[in-house]
Backbone as JSON, one array per atom type, in Angstrom:
{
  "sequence": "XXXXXXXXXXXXXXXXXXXXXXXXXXXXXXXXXXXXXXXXXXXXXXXXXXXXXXXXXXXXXXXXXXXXXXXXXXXXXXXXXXXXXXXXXXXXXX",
  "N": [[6.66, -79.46, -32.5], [6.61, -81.02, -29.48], [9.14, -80.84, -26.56], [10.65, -83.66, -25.93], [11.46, -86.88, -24.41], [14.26, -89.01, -24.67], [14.16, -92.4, -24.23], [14.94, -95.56, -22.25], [14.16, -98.46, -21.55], [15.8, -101.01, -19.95], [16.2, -104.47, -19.3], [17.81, -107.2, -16.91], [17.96, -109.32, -19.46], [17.3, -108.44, -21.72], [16.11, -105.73, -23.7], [13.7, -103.48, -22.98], [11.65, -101.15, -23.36], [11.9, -99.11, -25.56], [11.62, -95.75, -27.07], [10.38, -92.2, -27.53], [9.16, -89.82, -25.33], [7.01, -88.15, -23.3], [7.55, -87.2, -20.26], [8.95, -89.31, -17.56], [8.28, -91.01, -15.2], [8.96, -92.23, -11.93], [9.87, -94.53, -8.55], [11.91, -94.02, -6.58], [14.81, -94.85, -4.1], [14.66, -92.8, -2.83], [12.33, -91.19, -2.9], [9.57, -90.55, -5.0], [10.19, -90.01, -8.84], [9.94, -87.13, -10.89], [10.59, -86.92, -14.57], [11.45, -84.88, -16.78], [11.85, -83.2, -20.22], [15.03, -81.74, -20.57], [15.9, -81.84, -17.42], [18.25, -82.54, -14.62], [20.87, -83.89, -14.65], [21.6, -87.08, -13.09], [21.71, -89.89, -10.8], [19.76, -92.35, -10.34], [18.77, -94.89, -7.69], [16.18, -97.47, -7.93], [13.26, -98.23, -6.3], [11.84, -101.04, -4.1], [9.25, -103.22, -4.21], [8.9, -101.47, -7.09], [7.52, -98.82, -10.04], [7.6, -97.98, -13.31], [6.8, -95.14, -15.01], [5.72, -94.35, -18.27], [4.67, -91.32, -19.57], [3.77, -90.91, -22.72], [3.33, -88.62, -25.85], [-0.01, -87.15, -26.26], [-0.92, -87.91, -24.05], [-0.92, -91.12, -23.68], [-0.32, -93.58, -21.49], [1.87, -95.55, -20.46], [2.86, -98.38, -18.23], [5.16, -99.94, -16.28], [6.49, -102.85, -13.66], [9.07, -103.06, -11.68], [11.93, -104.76, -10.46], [14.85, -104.11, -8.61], [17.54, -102.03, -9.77], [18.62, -99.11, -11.47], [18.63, -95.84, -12.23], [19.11, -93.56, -14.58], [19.76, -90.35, -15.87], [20.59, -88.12, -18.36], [22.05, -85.45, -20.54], [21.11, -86.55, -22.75], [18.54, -88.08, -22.05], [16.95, -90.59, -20.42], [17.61, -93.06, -18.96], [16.92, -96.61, -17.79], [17.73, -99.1, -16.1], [17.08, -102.42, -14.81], [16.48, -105.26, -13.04], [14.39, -106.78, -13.37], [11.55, -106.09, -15.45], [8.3, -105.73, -15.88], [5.48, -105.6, -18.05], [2.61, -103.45, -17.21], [-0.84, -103.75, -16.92], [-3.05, -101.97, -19.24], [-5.25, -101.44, -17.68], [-4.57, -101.0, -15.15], [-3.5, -99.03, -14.31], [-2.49, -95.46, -13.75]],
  "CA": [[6.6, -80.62, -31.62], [7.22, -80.51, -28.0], [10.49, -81.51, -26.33], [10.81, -85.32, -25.9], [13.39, -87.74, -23.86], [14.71, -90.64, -25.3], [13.78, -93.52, -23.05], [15.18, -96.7, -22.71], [14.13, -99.61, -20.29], [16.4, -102.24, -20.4], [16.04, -105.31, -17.75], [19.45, -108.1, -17.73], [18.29, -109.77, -20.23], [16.63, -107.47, -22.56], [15.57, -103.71, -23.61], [12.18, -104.12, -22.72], [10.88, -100.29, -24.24], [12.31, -98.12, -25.98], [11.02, -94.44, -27.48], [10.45, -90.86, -27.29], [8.18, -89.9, -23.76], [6.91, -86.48, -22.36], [7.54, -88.06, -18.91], [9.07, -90.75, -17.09], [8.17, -91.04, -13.51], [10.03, -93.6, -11.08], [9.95, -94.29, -7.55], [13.73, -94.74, -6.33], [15.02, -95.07, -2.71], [14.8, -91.1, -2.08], [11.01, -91.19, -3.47], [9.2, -90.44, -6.35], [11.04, -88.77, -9.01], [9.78, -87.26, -12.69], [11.76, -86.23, -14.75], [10.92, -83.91, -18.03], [13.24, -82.94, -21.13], [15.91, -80.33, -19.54], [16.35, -82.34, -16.25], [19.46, -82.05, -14.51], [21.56, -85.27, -14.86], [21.37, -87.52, -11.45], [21.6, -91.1, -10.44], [18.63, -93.05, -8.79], [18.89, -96.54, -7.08], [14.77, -97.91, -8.13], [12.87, -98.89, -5.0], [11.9, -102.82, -4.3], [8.89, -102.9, -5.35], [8.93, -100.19, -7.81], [6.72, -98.91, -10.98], [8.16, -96.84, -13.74], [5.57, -95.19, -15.53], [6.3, -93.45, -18.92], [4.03, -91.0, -20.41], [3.56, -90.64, -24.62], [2.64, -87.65, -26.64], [-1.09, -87.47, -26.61], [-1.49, -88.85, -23.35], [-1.06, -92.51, -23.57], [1.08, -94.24, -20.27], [2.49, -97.19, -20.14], [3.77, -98.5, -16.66], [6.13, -101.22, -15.49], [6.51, -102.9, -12.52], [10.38, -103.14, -11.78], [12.73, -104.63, -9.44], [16.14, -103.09, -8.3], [18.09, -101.24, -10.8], [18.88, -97.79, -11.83], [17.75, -95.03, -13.3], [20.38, -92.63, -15.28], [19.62, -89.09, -16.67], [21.66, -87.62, -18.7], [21.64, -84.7, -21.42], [20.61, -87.38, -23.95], [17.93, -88.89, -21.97], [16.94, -91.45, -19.5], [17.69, -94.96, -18.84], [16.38, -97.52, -16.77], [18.41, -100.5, -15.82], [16.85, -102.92, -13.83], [16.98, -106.72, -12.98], [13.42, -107.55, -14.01], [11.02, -105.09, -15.8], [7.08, -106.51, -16.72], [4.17, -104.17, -18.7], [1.09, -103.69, -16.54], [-2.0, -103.72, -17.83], [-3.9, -100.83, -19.1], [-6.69, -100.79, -16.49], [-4.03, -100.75, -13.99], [-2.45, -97.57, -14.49], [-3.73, -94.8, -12.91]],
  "C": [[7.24, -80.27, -30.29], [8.39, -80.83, -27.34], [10.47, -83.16, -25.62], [12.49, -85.66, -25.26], [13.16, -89.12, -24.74], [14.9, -91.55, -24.01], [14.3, -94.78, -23.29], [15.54, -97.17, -21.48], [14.81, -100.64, -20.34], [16.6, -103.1, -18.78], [18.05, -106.1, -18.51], [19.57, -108.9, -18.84], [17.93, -109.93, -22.03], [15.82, -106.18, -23.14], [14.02, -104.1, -24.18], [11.8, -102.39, -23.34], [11.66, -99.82, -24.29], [11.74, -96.98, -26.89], [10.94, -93.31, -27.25], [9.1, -90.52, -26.45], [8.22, -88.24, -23.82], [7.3, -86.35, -21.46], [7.84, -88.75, -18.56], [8.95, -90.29, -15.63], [8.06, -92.8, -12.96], [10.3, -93.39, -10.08], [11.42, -94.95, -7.13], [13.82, -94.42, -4.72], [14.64, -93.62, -1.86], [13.25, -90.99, -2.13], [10.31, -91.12, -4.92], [9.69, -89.59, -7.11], [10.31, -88.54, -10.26], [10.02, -86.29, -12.98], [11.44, -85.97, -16.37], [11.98, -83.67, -18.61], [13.66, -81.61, -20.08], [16.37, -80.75, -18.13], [17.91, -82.11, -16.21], [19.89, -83.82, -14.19], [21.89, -85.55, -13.48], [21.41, -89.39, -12.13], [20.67, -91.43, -9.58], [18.87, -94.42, -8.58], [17.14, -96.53, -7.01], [14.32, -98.02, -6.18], [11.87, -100.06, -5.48], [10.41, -102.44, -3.35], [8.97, -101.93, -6.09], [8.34, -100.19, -9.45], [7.36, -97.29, -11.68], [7.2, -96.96, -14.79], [5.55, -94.27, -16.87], [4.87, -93.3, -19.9], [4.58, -90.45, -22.27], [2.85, -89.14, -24.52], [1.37, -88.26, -26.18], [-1.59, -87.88, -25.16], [-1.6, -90.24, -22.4], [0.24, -92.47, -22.08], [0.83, -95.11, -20.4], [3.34, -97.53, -19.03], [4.01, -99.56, -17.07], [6.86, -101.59, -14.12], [8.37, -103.67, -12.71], [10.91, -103.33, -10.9], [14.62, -104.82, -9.62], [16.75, -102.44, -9.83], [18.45, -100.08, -10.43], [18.17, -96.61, -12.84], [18.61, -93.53, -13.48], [19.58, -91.47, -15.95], [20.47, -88.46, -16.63], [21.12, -86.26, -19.8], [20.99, -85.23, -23.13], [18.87, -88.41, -23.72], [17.64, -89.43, -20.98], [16.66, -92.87, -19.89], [17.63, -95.64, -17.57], [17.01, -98.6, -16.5], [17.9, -101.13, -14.84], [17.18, -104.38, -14.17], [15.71, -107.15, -13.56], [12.46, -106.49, -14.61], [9.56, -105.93, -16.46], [6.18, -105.69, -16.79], [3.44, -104.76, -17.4], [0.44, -103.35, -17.67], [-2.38, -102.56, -17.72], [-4.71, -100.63, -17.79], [-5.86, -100.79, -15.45], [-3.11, -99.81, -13.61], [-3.34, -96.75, -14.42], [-3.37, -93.1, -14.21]]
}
């Protein structure tokens, strides 16, 4: 099996996904960032609007449209903290 992050979106007033990703890519104040198992541990401040878009094994993505927050990588992972976090729809993910 291939190397996997442990993901976890959590808005203020609930952990909106959680699972094991190939991929998370997230546009934060500096630009677009994505970030693969082995990354080097960093702090991002999201950008307003902003869409964090996490690919699955196999393929599959699932985006979310997200405003302000954070976005933590560490040697365990990445985490998303934001203030509001809502799925898009399939057909709207590119």
């Amino acid at each position: 099996m291939a190397n996997q992050l442990h993901v976890e979106l959590v808005a203020v007033e609930e952990k909106v996904w959680s699972g094991e990703a190939e991929m998370v890519v997230a546009r934060t104040t500096e630009g677009e960032l994505g970030v693969l198992p082995g990354h080097a541990p960093l702090l991002g401040q999201l950008a307003e609007p902003g869409q964090v878009r996490i690919k699955l094994a196999g393929g599959e993505q699932i985006a979310f449209e997200v405003a302000g927050g954070f976005l933590s990588v560490t040697g365990s992972g990445v985490t998303v903290l934001a203030e509001s976090a809502t799925a898009v729809t399939a057909a709207a993910t590119r």
